[in-house]
MIKEDO-703169 format. One record per residue (C-alpha): residue number from 1; residue in one letter; x, y, z; chain. Coordinates in Angstrom, 1 decimal, always signed. Each point is the difference from the previous one (the first is absolute). Example, Ala and Ser with C-alpha at 12.3 -4.5 7.8 and 13.67 -1.06 7.14 Angstrom:
NODE     i   aa     east    north       up   ch
NODE     1    A    +12.3     -4.5     +7.8    A
NODE     2    S     +1.4     +3.4     -0.7    A
This chain:
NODE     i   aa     east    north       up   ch
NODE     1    X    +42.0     +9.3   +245.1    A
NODE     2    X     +0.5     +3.8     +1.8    A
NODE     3    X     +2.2     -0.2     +2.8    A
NODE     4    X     -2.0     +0.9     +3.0    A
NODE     5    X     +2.0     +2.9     +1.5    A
NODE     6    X     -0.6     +2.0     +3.4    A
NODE     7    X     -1.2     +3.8     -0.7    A
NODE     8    X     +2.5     +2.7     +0.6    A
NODE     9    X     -2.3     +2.6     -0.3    A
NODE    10    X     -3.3     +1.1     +1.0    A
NODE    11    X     -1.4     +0.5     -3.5    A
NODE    12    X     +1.1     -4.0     -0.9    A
NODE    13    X     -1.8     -1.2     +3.6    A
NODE    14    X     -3.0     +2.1     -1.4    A
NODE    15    X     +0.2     -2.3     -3.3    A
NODE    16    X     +0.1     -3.3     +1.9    A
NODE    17    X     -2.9     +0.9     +1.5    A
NODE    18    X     -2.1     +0.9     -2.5    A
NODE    19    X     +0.4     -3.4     -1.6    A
NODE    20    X     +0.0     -2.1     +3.7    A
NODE    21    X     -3.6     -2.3     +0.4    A
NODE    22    X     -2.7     +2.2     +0.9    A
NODE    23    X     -3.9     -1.2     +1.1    A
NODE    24    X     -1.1     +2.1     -2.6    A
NODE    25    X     +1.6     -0.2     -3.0    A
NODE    26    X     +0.4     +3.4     -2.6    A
NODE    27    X     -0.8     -1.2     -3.8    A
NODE    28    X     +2.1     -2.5     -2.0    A
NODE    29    X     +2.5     +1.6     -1.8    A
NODE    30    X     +0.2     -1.9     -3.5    A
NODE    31    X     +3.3     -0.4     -2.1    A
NODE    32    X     +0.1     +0.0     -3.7    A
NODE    33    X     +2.7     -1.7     -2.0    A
NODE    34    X     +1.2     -0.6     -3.4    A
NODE    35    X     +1.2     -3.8     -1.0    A
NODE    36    X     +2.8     -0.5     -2.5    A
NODE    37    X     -2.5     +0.6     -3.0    A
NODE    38    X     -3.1     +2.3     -0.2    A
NODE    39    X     -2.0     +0.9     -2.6    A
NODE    40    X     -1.7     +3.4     -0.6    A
NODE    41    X     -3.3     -1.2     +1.3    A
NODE    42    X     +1.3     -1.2     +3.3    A
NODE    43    X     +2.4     +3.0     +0.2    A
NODE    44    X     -3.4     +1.7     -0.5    A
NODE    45    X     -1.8     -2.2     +2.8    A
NODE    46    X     +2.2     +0.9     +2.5    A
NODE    47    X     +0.6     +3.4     -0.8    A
NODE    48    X     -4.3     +0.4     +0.7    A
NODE    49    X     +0.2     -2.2     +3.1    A
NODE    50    X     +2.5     +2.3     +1.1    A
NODE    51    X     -2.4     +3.0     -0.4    A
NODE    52    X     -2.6     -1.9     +1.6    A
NODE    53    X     +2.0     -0.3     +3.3    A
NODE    54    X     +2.3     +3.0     -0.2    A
NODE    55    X     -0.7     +1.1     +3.7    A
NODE    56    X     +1.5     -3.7     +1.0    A
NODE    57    X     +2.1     -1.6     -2.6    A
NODE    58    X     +3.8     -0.2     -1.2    A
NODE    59    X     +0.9     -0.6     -3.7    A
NODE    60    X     +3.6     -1.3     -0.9    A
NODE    61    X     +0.2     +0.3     -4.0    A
NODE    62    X     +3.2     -1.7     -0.3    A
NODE    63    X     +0.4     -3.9     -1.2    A
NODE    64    X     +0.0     -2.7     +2.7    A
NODE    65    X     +1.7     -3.1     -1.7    A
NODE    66    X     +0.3     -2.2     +2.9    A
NODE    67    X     -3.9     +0.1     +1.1    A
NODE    68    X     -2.0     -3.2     -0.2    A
NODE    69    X     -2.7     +0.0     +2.1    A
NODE    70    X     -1.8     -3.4     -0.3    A
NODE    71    X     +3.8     -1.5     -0.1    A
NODE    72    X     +1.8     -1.1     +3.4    A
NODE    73    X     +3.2     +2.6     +0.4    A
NODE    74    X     -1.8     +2.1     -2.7    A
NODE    75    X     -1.8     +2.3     +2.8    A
NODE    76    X     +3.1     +1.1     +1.8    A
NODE    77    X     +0.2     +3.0     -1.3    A
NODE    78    X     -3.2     +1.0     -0.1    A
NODE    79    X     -0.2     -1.0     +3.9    A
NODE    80    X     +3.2     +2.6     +0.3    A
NODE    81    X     -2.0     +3.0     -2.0    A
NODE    82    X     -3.2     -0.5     +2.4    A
NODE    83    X     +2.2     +0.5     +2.9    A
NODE    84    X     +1.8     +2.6     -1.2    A
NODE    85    X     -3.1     +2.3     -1.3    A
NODE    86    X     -2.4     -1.4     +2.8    A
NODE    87    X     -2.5     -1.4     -2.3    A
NODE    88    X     -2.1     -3.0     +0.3    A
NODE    89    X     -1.7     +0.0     -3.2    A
NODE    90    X     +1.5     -0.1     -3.2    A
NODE    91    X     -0.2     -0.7     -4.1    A
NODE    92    X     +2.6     -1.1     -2.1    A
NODE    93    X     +0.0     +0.0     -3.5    A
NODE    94    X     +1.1     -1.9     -2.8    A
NODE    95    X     -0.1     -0.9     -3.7    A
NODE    96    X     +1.0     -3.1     -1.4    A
NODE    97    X     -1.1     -2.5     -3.2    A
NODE    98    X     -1.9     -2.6     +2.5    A
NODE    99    X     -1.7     +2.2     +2.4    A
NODE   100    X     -0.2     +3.6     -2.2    A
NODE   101    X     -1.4     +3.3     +2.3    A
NODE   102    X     +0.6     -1.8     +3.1    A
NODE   103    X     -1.0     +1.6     +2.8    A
NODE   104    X     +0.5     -1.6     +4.0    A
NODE   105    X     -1.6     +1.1     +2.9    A
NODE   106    X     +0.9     -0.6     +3.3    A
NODE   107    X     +0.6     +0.6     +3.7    A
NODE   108    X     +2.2     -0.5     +3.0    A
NODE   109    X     +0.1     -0.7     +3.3    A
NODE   110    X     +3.1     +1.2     +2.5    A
NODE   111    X     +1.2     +0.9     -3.9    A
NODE   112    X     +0.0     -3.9     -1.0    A
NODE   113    X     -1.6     -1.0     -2.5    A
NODE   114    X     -3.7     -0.5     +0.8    A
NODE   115    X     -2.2     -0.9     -3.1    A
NODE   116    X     +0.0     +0.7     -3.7    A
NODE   117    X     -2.6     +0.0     -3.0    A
NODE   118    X     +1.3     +0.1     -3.6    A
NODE   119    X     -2.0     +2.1     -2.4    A
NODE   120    X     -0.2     +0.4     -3.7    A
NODE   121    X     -0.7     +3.7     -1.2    A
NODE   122    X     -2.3     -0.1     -3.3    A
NODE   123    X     -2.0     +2.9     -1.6    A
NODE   124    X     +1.6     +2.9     +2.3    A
NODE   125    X     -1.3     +3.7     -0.6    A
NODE   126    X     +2.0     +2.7     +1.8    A
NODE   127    X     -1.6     +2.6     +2.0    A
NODE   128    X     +1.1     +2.7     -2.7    A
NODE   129    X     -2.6     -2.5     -2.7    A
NODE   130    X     -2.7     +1.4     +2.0    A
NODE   131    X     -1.7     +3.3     -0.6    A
NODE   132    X     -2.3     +1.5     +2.7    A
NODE   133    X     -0.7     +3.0     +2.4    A
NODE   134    X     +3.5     +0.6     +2.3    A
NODE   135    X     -2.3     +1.3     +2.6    A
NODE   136    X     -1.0     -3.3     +0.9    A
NODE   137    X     +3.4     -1.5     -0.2    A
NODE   138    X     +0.8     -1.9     +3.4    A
NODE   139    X     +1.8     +1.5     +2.3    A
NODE   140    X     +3.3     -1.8     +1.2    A
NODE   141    X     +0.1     -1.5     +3.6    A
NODE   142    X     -3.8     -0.4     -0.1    A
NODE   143    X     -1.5     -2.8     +0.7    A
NODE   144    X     -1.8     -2.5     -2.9    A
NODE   145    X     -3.0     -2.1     -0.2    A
NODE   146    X     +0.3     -3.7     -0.9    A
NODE   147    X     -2.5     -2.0     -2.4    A
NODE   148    X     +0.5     -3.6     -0.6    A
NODE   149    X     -2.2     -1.3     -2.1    A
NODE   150    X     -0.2     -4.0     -0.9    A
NODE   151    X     -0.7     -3.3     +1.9    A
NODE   152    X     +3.8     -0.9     -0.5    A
NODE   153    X     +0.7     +2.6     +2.4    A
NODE   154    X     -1.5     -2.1     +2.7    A
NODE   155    X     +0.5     -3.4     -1.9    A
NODE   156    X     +3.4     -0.5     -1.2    A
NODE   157    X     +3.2     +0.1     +2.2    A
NODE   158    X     +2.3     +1.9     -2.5    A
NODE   159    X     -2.7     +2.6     -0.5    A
NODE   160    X     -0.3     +0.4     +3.9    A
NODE   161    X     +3.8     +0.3     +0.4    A
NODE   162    X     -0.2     +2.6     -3.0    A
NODE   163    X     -2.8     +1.9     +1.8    A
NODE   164    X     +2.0     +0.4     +3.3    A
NODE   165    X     +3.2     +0.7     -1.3    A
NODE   166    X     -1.9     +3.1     -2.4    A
NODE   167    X     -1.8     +1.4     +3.5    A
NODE   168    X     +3.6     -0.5     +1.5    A
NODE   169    X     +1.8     +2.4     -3.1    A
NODE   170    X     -2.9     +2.7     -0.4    A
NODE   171    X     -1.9     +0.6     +3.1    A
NODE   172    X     +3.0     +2.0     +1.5    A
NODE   173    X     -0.3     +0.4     +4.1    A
NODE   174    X     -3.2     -1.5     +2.1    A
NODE   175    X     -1.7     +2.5     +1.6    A
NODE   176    X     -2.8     -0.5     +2.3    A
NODE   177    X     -1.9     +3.3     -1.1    A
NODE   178    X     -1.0     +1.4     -3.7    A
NODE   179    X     -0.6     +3.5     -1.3    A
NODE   180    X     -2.7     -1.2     -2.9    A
NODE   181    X     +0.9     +3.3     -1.7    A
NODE   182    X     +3.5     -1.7     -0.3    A
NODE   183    X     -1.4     -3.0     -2.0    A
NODE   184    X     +1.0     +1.3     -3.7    A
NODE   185    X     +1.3     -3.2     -1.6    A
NODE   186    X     -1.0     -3.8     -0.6    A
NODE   187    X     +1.4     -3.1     -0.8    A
NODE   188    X     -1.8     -2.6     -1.9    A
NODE   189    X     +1.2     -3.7     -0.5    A
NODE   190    X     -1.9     -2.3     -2.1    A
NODE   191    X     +1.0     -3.4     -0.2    A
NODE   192    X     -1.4     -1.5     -3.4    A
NODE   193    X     +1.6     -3.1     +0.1    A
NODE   194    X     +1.8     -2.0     +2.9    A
NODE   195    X     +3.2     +1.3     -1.1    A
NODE   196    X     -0.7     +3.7     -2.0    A
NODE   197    X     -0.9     +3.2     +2.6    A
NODE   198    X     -0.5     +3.4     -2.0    A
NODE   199    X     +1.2     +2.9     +1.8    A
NODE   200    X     -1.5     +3.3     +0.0    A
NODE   201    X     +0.8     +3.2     +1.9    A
NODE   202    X     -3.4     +2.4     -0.2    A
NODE   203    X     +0.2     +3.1     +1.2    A
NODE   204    X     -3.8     +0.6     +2.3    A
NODE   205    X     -2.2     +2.8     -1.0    A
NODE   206    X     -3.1     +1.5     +2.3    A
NODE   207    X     -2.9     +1.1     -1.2    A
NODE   208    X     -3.5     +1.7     +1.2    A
NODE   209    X     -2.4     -2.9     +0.5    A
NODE   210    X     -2.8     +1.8     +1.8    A
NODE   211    X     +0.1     -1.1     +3.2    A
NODE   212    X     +3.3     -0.3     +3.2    A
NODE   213    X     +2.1     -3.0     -1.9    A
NODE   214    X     +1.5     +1.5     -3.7    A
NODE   215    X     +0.0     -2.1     -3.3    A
NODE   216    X     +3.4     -1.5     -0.5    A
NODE   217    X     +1.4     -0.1     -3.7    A
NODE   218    X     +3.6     -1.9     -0.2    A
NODE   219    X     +2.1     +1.4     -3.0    A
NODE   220    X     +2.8     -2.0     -0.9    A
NODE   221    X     +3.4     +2.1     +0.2    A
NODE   222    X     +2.7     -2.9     -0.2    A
NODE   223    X     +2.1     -2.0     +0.5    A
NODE   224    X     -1.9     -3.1     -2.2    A
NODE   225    X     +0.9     -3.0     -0.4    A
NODE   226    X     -0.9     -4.2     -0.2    A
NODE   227    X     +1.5     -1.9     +2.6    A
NODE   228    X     +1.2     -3.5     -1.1    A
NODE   229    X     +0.9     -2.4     +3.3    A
NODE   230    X     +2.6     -2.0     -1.0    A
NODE   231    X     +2.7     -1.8     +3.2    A
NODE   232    X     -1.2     +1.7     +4.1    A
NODE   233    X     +2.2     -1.5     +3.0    A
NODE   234    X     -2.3     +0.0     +3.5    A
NODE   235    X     +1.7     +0.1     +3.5    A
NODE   236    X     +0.8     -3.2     +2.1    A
NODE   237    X     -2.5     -0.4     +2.4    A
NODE   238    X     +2.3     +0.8     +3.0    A
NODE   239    X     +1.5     +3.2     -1.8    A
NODE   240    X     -3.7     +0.9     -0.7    A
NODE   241    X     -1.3     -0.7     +4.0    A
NODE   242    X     +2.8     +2.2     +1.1    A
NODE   243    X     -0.6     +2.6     -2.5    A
NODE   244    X     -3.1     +0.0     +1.2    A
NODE   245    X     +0.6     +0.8     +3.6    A
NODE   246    X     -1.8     +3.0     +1.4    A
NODE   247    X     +1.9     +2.0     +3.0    A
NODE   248    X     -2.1     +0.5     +3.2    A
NODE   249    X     -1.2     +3.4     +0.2    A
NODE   250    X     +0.4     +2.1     +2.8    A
NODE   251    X     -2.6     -0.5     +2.5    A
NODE   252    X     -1.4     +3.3     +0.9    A
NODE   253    X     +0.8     +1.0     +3.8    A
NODE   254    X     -3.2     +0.2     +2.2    A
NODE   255    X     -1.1     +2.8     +1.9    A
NODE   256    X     -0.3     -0.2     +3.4    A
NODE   257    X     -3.6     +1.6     +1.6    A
NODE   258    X     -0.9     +1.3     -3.6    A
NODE   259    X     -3.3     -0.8     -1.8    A
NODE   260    X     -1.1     +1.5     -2.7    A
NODE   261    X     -4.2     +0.9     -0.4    A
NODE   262    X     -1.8     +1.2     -3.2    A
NODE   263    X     -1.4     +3.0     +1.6    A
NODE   264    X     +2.9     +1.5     +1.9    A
NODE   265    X     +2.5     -1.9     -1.3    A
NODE   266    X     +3.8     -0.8     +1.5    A
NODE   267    X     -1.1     -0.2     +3.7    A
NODE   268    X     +3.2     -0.5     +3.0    A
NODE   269    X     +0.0     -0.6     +3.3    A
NODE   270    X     +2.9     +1.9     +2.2    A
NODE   271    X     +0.7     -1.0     +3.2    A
NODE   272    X     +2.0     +2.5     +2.3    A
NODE   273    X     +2.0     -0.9     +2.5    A
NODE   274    X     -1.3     +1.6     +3.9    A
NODE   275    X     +2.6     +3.4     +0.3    A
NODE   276    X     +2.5     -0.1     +2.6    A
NODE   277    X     -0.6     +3.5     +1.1    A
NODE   278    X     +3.1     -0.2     +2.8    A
NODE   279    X     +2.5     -1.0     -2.4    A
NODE   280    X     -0.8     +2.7     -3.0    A
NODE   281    X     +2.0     +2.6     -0.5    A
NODE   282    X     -0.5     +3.6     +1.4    A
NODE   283    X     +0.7     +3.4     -1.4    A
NODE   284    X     +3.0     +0.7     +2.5    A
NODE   285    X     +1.4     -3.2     -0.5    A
NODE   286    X     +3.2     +0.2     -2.5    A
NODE   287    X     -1.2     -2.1     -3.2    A
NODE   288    X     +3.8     -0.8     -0.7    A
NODE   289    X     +0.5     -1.4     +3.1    A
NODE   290    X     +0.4     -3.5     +0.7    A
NODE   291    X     -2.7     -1.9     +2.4    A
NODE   292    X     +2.9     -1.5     +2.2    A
NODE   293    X     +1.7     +3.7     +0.1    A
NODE   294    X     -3.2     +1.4     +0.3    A
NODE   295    X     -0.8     -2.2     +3.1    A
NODE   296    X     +3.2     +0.5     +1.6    A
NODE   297    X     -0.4     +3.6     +0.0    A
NODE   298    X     -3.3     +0.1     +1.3    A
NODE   299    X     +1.4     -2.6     +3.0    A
NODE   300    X     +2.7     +2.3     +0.8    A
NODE   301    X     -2.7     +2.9     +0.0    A
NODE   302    X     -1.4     -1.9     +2.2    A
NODE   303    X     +2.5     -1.1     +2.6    A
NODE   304    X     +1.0     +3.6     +0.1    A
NODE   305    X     -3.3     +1.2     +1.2    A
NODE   306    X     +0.4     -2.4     +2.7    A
NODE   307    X     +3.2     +0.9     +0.9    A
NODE   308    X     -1.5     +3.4     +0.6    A
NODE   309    X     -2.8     -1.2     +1.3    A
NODE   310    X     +1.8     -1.9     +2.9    A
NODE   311    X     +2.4     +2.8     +0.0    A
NODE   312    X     -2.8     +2.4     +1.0    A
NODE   313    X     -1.4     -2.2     +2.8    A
NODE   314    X     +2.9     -0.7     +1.5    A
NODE   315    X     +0.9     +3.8     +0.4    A
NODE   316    X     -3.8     +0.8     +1.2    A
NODE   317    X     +0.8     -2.8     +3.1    A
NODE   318    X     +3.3     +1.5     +0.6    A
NODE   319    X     -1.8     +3.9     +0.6    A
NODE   320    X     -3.0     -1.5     +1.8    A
NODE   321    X     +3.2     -1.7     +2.7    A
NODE   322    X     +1.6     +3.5     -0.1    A
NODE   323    X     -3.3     +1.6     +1.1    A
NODE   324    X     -1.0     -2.8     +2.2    A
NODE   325    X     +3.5     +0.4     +1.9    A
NODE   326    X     -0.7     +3.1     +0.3    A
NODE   327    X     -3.0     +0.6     +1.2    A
NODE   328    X     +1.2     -2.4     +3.2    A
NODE   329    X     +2.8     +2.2     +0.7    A
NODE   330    X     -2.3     +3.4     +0.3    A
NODE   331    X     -2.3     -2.1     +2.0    A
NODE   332    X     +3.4     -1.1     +2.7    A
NODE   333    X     +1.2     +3.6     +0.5    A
């Protein structure tokens, strides 16, 4: 496994983040991988799966000879190469006498492996097989329609673990709004037995219907191909329960003395405190000044004008005893 080492830099604490837990995860990333022996058609395969999800996928094209999947000690590596590229989704490859066009599918959870479906590829048609307008060729990153048609959909196990795993690989990131002018593409699964799907990728046309909602006209663009179930692997029931766990959202903080009416709408009360008129600050009072400086200086301003104050009356009483004195001595001569 990758040693787990402490980032040096900012740009390495930037990556950690990005792939840390979030509540809302971005889309699955989906690795592609070759096994020891491939054949054109699956070389083929995943060359159009990889052009399917180009805005979110990683191809390796080199030959993994130690990958087993459905093996104990055969997923090791494939456990390192989802932690490495950050991918939770993958499909590996291989070619052999027994199981010939093998194709697996599967996921992971804290990049262990998860759950995995086994898949034979028969009657594949490429996308270039396909001849129609390029202006209605889907767009990558947008997002697709899904049409399952059959009662084994809903019937057989294998068929639902094959349906969830496909919406898994193709539906790219959940959004909670959609731009219908977006909606250019559609994927239709039809199981015809309980172990055959056929797989086709249509590309979705719009025309003039005569009234607000259009005629839709799906034109198939490729990949094609029939889908043989053959070996799937689900999760333990523990792994599956904490898989399943759902992070509690952030409660939204409540307003205090808001409410909100259809007519005026966002109403709030403000209550002001009654202003201390003595204590606010006047024009000739220094702004820089501190309160306790400020204080002292007015104190001292203060005690001064008492000191004059008491200076004053205290020379007024000496005069008046001057005059008094002397206004006895005119009155003795």
């Amino acid at each position: 496994m990758l040693r787990i080492k402490t980032p040096k830099s900012l740009r390495a604490k930037r990556e950690l983040e990005k792939r840390a837990p979030r509540l809302v995860e971005f889309g699955k990333k989906t690795l592609l991988l070759h096994g020891t022996k491939t054949s054109n058609v699956l070389n083929a395969v995943l060359t159009e799966i990889y052009h399917l999800k180009k805005d979110n996928a990683v191809k390796y094209s080199r030959r993994n000879d130690n990958i087993r999947p459905f093996e104990s000690g055969g997923e090791t590596s494939l456990e390192f190469y989802s932690l490495k590229t950050d991918c939770s989704l993958f499909v590996y490859g291989s070619h052999s006498k027994k199981r010939p066009d093998n194709l697996v599918i599967g996921r992971t959870y804290d990049h262990h492996i998860y759950d995995l479906v086994e898949l034979g590829v028969e009657n594949f048609k490429s996308m270039a097989s396909f001849s129609y307008d390029k202006r209605i060729a889907p767009l990558i990153g947008s997002k697709p329609f899904f049409a399952f048609i059959g009662e084994g959909f809903e019937n057989n196990d294998e068929l639902k673990h094959l349906k969830e795993v496909l919406l898994d690989l193709f539906r790219g990131q959940v959004v909670k709004n959609l731009n219908l002018a977006g909606l250019d593409r559609v994927y239709v699964c039809t199981a015809v037995s309980p172990t055959k799907v056929l797989f086709t990728h249509c590309a979705l046309r719009l025309k003039k219907s005569g009234n607000i909602v259009p005629k839709m006209e799906l034109v198939e663009v490729g990949p094609s191909m029939d889908l043989v179930v053959r070996r799937h692997r689900r999760p333990d029931e523990s792994l599956r329960k904490e898989a399943m766990k759902i992070a509690p959202e952030l409660t939204k903080k409540k307003e205090k003395n808001v409410s909100k009416d259809p007519i005026e709408g966002k109403i709030g009360k403000i209550y002001v405190p009654d202003q201390q008129v003595g204590s606010a600050s006047l024009p000739f009072k220094p702004k820089g000044v501190k309160r306790e400086r400020r204080e002292a200086k007015e104190a001292k301003v203060e005690k001064k004008q008492k000191e004059s104050e008491a200076k004053e009356g205290k020379e007024s009483i000496k005069h008046s005893e001057k005059k008094r004195k002397k206004q006895k001595d005119d009155d003795s001569v």
